[in-house]
ModelCIF file with pLDDT and N, C-alpha, C, O atoms, coordinates in Angstrom:
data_MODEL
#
_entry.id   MODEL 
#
_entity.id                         1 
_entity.type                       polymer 
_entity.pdbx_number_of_molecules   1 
#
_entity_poly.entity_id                      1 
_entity_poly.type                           'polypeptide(L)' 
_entity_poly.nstd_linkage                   no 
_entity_poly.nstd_monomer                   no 
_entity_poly.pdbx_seq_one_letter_code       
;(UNK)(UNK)(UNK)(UNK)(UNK)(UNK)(UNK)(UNK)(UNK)(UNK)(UNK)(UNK)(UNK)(UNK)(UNK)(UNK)
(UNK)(UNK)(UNK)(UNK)(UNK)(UNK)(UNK)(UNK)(UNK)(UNK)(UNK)(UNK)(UNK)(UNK)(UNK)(UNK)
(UNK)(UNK)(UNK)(UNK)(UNK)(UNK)(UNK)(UNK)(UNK)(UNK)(UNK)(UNK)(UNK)(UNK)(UNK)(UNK)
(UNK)(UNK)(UNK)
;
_entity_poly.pdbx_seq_one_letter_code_can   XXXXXXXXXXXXXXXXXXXXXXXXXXXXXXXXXXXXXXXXXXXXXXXXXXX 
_entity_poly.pdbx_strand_id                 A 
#
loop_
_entity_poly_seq.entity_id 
_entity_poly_seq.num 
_entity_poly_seq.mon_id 
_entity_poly_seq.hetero 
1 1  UNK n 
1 2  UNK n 
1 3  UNK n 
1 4  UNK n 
1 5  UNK n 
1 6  UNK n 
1 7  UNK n 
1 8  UNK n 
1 9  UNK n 
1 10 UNK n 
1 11 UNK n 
1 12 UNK n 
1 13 UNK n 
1 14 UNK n 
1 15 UNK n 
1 16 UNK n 
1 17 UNK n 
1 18 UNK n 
1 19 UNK n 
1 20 UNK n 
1 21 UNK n 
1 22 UNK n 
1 23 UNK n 
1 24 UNK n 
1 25 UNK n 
1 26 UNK n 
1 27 UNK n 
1 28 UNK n 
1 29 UNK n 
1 30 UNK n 
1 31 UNK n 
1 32 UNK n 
1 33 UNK n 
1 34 UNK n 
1 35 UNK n 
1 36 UNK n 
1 37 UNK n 
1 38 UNK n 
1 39 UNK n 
1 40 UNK n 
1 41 UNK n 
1 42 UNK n 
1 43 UNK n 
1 44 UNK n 
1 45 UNK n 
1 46 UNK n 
1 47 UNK n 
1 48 UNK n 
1 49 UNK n 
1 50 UNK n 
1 51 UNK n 
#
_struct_asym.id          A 
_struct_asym.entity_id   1 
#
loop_
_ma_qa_metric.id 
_ma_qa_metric.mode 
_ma_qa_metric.name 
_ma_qa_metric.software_group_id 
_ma_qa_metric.type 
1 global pLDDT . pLDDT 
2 local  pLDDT . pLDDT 
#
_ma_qa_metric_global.metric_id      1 
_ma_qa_metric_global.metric_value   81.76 
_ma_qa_metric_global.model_id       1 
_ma_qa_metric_global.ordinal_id     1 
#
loop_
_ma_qa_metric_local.label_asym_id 
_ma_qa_metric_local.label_comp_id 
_ma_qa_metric_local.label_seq_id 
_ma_qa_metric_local.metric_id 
_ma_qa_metric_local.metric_value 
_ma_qa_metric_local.model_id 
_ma_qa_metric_local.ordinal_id 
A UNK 1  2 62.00 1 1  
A UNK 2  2 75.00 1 2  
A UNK 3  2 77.00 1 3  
A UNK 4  2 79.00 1 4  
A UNK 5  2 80.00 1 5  
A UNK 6  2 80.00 1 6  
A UNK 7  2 79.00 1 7  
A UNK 8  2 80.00 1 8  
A UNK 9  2 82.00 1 9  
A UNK 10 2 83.00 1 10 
A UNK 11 2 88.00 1 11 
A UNK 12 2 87.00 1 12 
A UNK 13 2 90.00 1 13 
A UNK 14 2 89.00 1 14 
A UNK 15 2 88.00 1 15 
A UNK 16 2 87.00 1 16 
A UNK 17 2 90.00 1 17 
A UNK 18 2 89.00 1 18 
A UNK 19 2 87.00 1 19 
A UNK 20 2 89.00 1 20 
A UNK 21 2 85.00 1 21 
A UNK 22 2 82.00 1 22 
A UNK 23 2 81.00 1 23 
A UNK 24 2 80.00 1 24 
A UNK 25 2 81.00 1 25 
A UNK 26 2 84.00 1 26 
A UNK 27 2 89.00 1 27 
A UNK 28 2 84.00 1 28 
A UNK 29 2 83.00 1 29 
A UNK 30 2 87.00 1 30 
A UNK 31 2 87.00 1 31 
A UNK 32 2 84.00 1 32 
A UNK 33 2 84.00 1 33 
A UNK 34 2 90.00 1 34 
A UNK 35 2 88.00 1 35 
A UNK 36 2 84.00 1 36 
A UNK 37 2 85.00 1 37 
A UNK 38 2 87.00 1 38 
A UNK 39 2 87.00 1 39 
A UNK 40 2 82.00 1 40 
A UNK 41 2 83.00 1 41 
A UNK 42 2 77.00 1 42 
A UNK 43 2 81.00 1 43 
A UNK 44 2 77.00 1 44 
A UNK 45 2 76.00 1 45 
A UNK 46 2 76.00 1 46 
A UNK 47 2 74.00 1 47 
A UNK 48 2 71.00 1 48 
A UNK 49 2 69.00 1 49 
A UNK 50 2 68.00 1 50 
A UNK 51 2 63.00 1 51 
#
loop_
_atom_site.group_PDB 
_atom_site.id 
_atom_site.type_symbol 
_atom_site.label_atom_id 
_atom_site.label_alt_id 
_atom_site.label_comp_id 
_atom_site.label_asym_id 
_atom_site.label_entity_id 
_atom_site.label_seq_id 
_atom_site.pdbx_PDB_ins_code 
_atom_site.Cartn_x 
_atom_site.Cartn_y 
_atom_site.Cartn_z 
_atom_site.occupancy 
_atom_site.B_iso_or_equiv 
_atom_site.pdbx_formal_charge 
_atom_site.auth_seq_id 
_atom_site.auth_comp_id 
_atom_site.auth_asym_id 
_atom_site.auth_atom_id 
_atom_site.pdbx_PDB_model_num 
ATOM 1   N N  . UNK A 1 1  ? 1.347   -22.464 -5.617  1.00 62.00 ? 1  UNK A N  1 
ATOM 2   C CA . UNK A 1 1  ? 2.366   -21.514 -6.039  1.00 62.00 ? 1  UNK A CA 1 
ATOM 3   C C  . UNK A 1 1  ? 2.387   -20.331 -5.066  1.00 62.00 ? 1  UNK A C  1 
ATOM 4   O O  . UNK A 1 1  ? 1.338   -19.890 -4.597  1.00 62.00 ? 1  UNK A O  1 
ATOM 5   N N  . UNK A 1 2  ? 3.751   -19.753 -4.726  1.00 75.00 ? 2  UNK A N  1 
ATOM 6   C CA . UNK A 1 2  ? 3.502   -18.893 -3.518  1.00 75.00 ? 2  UNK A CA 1 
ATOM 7   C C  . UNK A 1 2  ? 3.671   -17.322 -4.392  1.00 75.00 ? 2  UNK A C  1 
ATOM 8   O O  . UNK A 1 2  ? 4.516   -16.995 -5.224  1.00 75.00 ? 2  UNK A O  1 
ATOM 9   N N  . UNK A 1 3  ? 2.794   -16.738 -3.965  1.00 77.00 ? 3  UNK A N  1 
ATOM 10  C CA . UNK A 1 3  ? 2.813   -15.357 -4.291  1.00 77.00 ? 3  UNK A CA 1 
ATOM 11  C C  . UNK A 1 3  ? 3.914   -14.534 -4.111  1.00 77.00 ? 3  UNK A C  1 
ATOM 12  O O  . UNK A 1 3  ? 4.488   -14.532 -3.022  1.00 77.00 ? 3  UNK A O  1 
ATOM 13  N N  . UNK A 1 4  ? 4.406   -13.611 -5.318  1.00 79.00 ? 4  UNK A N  1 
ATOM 14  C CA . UNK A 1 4  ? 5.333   -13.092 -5.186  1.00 79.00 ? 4  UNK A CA 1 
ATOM 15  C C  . UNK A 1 4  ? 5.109   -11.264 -4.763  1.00 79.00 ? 4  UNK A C  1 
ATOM 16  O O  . UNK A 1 4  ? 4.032   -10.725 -5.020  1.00 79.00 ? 4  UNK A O  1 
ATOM 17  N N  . UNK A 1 5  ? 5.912   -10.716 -4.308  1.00 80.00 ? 5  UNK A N  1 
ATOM 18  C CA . UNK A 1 5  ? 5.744   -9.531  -3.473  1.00 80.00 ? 5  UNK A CA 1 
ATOM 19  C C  . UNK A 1 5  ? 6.265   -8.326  -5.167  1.00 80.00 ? 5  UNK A C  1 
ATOM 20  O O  . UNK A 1 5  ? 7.158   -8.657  -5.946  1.00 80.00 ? 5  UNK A O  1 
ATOM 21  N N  . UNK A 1 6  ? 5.452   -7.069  -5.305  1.00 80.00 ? 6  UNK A N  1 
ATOM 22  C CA . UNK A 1 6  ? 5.642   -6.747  -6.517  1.00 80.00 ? 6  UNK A CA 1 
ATOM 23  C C  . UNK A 1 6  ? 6.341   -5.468  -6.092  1.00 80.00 ? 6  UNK A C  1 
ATOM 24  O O  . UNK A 1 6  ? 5.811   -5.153  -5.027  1.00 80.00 ? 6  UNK A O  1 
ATOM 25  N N  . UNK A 1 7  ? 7.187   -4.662  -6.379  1.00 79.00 ? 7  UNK A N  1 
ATOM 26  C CA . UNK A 1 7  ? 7.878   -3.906  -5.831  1.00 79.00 ? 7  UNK A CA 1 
ATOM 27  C C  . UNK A 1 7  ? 7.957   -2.807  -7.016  1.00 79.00 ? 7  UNK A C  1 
ATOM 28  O O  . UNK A 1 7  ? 8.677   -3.019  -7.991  1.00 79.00 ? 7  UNK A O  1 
ATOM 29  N N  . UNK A 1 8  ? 7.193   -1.629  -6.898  1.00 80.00 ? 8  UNK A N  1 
ATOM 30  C CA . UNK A 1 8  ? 7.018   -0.963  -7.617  1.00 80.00 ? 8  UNK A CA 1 
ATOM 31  C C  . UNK A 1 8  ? 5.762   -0.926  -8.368  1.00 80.00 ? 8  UNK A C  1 
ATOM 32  O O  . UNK A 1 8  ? 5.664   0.258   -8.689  1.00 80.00 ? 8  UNK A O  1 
ATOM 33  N N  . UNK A 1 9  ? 4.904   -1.455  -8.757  1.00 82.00 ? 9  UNK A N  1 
ATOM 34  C CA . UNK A 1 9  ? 4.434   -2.309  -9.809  1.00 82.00 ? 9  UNK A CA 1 
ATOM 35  C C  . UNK A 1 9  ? 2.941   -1.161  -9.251  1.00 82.00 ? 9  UNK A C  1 
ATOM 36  O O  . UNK A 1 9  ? 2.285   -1.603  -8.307  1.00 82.00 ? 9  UNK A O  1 
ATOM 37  N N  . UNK A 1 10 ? 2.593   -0.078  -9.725  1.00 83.00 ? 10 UNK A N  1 
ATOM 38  C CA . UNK A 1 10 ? 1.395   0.655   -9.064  1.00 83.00 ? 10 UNK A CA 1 
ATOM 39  C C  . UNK A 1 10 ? 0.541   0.320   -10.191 1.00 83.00 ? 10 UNK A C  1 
ATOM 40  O O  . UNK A 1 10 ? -0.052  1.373   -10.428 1.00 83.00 ? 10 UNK A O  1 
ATOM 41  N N  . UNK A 1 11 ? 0.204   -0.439  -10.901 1.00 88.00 ? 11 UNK A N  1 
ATOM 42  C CA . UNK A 1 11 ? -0.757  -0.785  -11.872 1.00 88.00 ? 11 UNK A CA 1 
ATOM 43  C C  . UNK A 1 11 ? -1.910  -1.899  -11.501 1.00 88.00 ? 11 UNK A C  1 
ATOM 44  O O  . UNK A 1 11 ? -1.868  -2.966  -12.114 1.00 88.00 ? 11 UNK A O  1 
ATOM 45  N N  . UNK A 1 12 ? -2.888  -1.697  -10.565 1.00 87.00 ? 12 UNK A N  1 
ATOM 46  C CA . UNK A 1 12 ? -3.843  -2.832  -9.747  1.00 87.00 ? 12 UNK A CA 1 
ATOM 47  C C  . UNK A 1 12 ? -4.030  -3.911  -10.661 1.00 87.00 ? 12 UNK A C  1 
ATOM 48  O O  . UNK A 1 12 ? -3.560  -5.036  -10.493 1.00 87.00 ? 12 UNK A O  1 
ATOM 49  N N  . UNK A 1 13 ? -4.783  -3.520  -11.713 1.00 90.00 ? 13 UNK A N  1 
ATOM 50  C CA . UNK A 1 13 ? -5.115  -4.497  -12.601 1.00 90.00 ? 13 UNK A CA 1 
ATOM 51  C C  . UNK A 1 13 ? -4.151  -5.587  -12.951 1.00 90.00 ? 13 UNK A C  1 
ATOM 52  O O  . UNK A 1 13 ? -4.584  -6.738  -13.007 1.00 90.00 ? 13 UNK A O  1 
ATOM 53  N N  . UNK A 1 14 ? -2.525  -5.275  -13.262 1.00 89.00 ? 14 UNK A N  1 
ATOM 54  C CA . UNK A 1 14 ? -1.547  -5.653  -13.780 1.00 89.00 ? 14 UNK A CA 1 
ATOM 55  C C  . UNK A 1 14 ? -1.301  -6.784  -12.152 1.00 89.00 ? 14 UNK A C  1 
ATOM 56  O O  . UNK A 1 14 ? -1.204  -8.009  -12.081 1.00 89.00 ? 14 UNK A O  1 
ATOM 57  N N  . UNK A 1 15 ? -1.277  -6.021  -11.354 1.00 88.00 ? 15 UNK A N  1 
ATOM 58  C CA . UNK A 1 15 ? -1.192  -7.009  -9.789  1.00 88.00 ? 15 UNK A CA 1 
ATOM 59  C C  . UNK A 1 15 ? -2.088  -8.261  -9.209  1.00 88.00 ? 15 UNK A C  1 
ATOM 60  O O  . UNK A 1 15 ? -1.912  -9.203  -8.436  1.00 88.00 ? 15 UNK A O  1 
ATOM 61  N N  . UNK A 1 16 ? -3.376  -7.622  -10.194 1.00 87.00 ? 16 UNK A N  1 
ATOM 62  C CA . UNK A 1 16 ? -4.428  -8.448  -9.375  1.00 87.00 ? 16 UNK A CA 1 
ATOM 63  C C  . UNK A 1 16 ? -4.619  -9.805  -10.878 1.00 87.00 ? 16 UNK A C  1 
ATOM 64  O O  . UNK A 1 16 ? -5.135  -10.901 -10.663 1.00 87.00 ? 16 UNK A O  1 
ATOM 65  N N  . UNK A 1 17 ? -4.123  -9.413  -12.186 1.00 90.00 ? 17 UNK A N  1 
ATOM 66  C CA . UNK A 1 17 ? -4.042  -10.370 -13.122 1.00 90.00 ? 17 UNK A CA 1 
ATOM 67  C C  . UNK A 1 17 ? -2.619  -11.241 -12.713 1.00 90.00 ? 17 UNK A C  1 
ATOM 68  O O  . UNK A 1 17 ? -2.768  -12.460 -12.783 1.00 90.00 ? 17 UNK A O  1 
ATOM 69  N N  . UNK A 1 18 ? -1.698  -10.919 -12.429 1.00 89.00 ? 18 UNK A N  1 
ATOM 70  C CA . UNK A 1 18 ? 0.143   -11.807 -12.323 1.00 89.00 ? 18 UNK A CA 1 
ATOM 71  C C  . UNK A 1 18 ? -0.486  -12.451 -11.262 1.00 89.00 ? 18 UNK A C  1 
ATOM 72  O O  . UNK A 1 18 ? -0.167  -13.637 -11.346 1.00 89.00 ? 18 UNK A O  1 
ATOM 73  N N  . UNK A 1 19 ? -1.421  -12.226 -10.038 1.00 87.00 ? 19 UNK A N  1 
ATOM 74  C CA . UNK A 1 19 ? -1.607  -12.646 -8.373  1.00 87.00 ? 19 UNK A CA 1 
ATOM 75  C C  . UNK A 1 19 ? -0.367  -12.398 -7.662  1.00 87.00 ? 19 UNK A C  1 
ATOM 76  O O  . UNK A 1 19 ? 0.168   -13.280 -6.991  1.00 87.00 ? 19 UNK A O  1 
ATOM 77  N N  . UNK A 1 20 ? 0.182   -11.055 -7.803  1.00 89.00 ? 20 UNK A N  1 
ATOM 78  C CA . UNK A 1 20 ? 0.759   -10.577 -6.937  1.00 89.00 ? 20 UNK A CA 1 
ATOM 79  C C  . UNK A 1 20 ? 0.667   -10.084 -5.555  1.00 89.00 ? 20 UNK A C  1 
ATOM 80  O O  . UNK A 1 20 ? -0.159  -9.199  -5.781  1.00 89.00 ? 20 UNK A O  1 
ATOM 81  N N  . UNK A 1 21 ? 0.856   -10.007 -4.503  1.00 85.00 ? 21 UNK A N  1 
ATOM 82  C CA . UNK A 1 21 ? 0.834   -10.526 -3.250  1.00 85.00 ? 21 UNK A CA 1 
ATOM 83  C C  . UNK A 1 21 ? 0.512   -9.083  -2.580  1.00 85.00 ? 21 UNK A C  1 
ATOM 84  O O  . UNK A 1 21 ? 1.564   -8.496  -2.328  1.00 85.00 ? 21 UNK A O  1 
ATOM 85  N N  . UNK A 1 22 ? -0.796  -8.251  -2.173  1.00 82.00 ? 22 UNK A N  1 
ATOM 86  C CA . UNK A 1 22 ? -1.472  -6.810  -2.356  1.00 82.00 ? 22 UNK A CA 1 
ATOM 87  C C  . UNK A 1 22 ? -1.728  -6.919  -0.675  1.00 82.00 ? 22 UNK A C  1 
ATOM 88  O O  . UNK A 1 22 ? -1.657  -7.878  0.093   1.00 82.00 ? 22 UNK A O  1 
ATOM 89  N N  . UNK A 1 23 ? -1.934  -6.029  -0.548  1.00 81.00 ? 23 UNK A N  1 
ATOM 90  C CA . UNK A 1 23 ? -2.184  -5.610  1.020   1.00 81.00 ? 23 UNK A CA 1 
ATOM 91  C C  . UNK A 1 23 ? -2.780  -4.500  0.674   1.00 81.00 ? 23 UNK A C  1 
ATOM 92  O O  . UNK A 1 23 ? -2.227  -3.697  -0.077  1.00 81.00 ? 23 UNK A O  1 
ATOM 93  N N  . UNK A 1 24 ? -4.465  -4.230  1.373   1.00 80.00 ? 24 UNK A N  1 
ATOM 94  C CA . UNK A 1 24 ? -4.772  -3.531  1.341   1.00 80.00 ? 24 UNK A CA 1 
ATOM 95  C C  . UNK A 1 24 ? -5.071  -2.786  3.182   1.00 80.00 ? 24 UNK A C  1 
ATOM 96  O O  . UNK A 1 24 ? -5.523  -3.408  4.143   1.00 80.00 ? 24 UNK A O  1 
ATOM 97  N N  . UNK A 1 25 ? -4.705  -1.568  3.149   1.00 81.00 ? 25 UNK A N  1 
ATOM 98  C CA . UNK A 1 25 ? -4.759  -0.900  4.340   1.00 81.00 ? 25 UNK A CA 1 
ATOM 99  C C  . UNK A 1 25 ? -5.737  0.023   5.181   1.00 81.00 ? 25 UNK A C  1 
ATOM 100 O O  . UNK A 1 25 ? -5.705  0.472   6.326   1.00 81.00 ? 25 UNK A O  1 
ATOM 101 N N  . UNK A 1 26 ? -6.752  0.125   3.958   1.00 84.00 ? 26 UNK A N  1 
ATOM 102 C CA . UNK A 1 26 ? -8.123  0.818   4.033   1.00 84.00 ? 26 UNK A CA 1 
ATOM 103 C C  . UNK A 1 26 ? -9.003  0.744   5.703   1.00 84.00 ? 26 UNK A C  1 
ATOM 104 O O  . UNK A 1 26 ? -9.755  1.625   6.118   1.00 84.00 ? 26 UNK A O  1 
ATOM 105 N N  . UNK A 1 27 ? -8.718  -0.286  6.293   1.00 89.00 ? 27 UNK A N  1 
ATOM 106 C CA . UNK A 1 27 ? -8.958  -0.505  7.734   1.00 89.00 ? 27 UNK A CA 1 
ATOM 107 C C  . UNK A 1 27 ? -7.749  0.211   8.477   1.00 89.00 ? 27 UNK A C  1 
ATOM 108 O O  . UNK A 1 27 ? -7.773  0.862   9.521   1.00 89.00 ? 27 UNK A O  1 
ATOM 109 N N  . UNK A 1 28 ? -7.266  0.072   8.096   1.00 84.00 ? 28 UNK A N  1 
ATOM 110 C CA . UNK A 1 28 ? -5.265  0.811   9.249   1.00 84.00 ? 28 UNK A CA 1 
ATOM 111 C C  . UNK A 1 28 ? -5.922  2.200   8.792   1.00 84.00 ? 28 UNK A C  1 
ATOM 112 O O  . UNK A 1 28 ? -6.881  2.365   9.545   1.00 84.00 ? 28 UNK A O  1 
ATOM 113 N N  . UNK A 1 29 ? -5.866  2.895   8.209   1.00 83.00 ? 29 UNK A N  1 
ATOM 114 C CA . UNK A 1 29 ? -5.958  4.388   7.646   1.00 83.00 ? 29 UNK A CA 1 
ATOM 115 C C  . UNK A 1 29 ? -7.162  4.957   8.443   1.00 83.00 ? 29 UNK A C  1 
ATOM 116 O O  . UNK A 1 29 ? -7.192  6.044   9.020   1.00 83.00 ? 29 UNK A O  1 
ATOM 117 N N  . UNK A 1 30 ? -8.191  3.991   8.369   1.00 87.00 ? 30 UNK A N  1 
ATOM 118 C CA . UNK A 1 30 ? -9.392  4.736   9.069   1.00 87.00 ? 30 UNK A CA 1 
ATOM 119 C C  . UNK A 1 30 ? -9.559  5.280   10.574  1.00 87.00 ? 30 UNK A C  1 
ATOM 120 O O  . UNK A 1 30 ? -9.964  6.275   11.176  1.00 87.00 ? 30 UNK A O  1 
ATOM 121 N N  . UNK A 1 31 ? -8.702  3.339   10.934  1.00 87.00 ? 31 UNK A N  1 
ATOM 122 C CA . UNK A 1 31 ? -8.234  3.655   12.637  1.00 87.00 ? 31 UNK A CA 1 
ATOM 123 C C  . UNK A 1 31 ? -7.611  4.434   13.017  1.00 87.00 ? 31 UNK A C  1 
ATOM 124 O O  . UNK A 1 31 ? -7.683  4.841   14.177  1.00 87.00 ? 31 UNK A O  1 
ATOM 125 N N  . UNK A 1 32 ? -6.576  5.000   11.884  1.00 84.00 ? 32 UNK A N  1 
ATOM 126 C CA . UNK A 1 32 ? -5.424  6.039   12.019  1.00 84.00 ? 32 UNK A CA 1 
ATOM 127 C C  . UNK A 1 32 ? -5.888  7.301   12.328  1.00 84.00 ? 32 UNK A C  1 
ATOM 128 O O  . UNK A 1 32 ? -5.571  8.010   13.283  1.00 84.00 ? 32 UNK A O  1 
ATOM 129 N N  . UNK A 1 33 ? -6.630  7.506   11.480  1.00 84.00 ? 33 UNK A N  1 
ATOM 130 C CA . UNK A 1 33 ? -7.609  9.014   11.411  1.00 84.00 ? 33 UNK A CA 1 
ATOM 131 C C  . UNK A 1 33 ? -8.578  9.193   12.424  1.00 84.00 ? 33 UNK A C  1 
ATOM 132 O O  . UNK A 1 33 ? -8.849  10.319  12.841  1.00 84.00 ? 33 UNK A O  1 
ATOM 133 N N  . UNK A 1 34 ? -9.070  8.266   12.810  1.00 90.00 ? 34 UNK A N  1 
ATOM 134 C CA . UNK A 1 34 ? -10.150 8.284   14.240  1.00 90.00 ? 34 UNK A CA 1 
ATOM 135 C C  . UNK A 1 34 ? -9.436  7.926   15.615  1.00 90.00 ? 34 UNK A C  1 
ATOM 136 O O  . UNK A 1 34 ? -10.089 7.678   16.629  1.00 90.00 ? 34 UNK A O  1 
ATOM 137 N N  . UNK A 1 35 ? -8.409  7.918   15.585  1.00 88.00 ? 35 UNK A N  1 
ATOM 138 C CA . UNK A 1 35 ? -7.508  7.850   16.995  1.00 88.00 ? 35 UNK A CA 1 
ATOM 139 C C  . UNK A 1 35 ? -7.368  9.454   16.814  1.00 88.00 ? 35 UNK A C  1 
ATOM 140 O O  . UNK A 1 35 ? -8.581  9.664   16.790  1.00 88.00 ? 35 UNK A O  1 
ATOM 141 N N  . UNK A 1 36 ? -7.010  10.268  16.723  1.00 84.00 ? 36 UNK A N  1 
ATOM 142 C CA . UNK A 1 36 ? -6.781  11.614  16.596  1.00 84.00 ? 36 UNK A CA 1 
ATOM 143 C C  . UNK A 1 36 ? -5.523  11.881  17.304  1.00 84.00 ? 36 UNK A C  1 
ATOM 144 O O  . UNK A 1 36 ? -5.599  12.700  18.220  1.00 84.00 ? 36 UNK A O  1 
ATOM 145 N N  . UNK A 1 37 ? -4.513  11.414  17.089  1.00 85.00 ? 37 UNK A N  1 
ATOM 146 C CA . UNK A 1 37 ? -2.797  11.787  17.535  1.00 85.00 ? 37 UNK A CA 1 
ATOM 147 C C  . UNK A 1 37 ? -2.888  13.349  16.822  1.00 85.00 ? 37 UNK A C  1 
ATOM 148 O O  . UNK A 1 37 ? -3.518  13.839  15.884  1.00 85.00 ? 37 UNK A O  1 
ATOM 149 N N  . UNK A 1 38 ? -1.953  13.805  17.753  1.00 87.00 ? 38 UNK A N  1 
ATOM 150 C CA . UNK A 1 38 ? -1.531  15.214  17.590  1.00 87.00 ? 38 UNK A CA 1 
ATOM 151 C C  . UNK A 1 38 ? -0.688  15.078  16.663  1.00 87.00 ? 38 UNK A C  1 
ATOM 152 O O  . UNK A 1 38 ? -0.811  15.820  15.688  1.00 87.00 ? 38 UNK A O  1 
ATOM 153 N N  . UNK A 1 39 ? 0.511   14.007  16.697  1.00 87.00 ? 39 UNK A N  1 
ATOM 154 C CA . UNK A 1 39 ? 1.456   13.915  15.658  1.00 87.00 ? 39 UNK A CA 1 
ATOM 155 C C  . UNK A 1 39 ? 1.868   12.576  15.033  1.00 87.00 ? 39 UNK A C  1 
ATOM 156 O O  . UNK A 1 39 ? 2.377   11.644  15.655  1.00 87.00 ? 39 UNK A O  1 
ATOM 157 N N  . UNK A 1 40 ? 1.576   12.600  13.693  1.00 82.00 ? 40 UNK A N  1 
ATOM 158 C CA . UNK A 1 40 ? 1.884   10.946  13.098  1.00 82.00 ? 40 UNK A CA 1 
ATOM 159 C C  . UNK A 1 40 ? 2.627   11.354  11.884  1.00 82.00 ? 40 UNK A C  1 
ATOM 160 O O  . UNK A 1 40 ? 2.294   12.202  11.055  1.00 82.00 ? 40 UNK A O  1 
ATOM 161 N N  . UNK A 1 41 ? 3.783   10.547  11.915  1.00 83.00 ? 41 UNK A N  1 
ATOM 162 C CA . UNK A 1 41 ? 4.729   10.049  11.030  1.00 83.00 ? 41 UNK A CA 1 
ATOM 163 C C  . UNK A 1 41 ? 4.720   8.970   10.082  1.00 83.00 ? 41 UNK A C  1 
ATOM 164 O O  . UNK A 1 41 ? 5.099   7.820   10.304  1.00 83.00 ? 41 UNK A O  1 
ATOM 165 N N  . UNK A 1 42 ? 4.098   9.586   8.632   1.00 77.00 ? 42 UNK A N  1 
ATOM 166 C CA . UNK A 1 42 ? 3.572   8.355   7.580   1.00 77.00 ? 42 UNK A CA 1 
ATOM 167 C C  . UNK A 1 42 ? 5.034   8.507   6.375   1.00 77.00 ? 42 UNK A C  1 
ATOM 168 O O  . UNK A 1 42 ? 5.265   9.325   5.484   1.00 77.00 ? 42 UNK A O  1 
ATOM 169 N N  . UNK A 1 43 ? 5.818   7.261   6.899   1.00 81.00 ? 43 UNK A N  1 
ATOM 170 C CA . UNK A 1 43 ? 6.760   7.571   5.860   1.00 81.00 ? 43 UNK A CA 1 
ATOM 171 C C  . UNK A 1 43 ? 6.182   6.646   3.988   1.00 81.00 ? 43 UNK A C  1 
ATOM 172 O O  . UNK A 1 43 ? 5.509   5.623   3.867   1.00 81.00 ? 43 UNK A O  1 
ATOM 173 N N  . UNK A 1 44 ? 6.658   7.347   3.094   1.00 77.00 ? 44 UNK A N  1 
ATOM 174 C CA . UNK A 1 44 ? 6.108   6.963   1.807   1.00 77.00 ? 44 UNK A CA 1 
ATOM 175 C C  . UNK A 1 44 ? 7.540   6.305   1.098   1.00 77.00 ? 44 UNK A C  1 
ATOM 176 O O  . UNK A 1 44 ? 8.631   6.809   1.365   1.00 77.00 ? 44 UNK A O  1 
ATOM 177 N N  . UNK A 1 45 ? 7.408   5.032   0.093   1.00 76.00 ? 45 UNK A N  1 
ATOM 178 C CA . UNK A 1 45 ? 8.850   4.893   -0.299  1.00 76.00 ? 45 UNK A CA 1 
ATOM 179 C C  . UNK A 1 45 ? 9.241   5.854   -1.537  1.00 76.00 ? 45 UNK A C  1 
ATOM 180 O O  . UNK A 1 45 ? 8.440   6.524   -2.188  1.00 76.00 ? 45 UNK A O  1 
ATOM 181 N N  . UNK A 1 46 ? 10.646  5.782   -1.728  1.00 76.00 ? 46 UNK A N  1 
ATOM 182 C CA . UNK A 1 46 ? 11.127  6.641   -2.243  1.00 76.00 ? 46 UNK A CA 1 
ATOM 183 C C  . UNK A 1 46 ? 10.321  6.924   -3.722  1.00 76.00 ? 46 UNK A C  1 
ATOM 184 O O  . UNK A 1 46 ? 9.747   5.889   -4.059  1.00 76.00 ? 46 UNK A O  1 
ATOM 185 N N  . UNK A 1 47 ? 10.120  8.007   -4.677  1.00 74.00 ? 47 UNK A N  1 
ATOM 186 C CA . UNK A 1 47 ? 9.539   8.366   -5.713  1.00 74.00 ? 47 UNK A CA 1 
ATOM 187 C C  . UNK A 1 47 ? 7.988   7.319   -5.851  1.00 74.00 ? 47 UNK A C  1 
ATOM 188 O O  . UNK A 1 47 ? 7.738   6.633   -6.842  1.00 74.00 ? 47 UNK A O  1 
ATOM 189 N N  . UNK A 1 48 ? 7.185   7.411   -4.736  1.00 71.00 ? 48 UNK A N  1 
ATOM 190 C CA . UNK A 1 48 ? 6.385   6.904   -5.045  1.00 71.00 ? 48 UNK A CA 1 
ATOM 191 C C  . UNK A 1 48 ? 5.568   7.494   -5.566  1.00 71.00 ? 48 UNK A C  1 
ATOM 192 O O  . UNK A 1 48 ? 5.623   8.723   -5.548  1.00 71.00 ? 48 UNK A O  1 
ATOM 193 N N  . UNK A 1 49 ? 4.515   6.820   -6.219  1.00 69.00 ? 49 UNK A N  1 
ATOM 194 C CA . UNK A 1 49 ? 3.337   8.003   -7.271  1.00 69.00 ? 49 UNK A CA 1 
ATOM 195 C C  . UNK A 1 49 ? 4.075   8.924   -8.447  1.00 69.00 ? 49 UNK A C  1 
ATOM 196 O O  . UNK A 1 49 ? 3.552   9.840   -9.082  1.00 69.00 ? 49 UNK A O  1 
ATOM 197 N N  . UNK A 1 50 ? 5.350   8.455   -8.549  1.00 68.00 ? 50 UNK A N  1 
ATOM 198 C CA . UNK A 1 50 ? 6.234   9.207   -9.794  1.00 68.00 ? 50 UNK A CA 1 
ATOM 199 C C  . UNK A 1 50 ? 5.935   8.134   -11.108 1.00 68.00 ? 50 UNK A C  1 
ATOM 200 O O  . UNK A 1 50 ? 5.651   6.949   -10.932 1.00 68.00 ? 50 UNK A O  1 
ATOM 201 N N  . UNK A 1 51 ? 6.034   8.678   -12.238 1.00 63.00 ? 51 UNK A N  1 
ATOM 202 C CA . UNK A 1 51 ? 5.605   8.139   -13.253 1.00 63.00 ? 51 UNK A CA 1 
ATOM 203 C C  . UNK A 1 51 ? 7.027   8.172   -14.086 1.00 63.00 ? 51 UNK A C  1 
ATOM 204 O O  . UNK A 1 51 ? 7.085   7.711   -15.226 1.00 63.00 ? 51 UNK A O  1 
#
């Protein structure tokens, strides 16, 4: 069965019980922060972290 992509859905537990299709970035973020750019552009989608 192919995993479906959850769009919106900020509830882990609720993602990781359906096997919704998760990307975690915890490696990208670190590299991000230890390259030390003067200027980085992290765009967020719209009302995210809104309840």
């Amino acid at each position: 069965m192919a995993r479906t992509v959850s769009i919106g859905n900020q509830d882990f537990g609720a993602i990781i019980e359906n096997q919704y299709f998760y990307i975690d970035k915890t490696d990208f973020l670190k590299e991000w922060w230890e390259n030390g750019d003067i200027v980085t552009r992290i765009n967020r989608p719209r009302r995210f972290g809104k309840l």
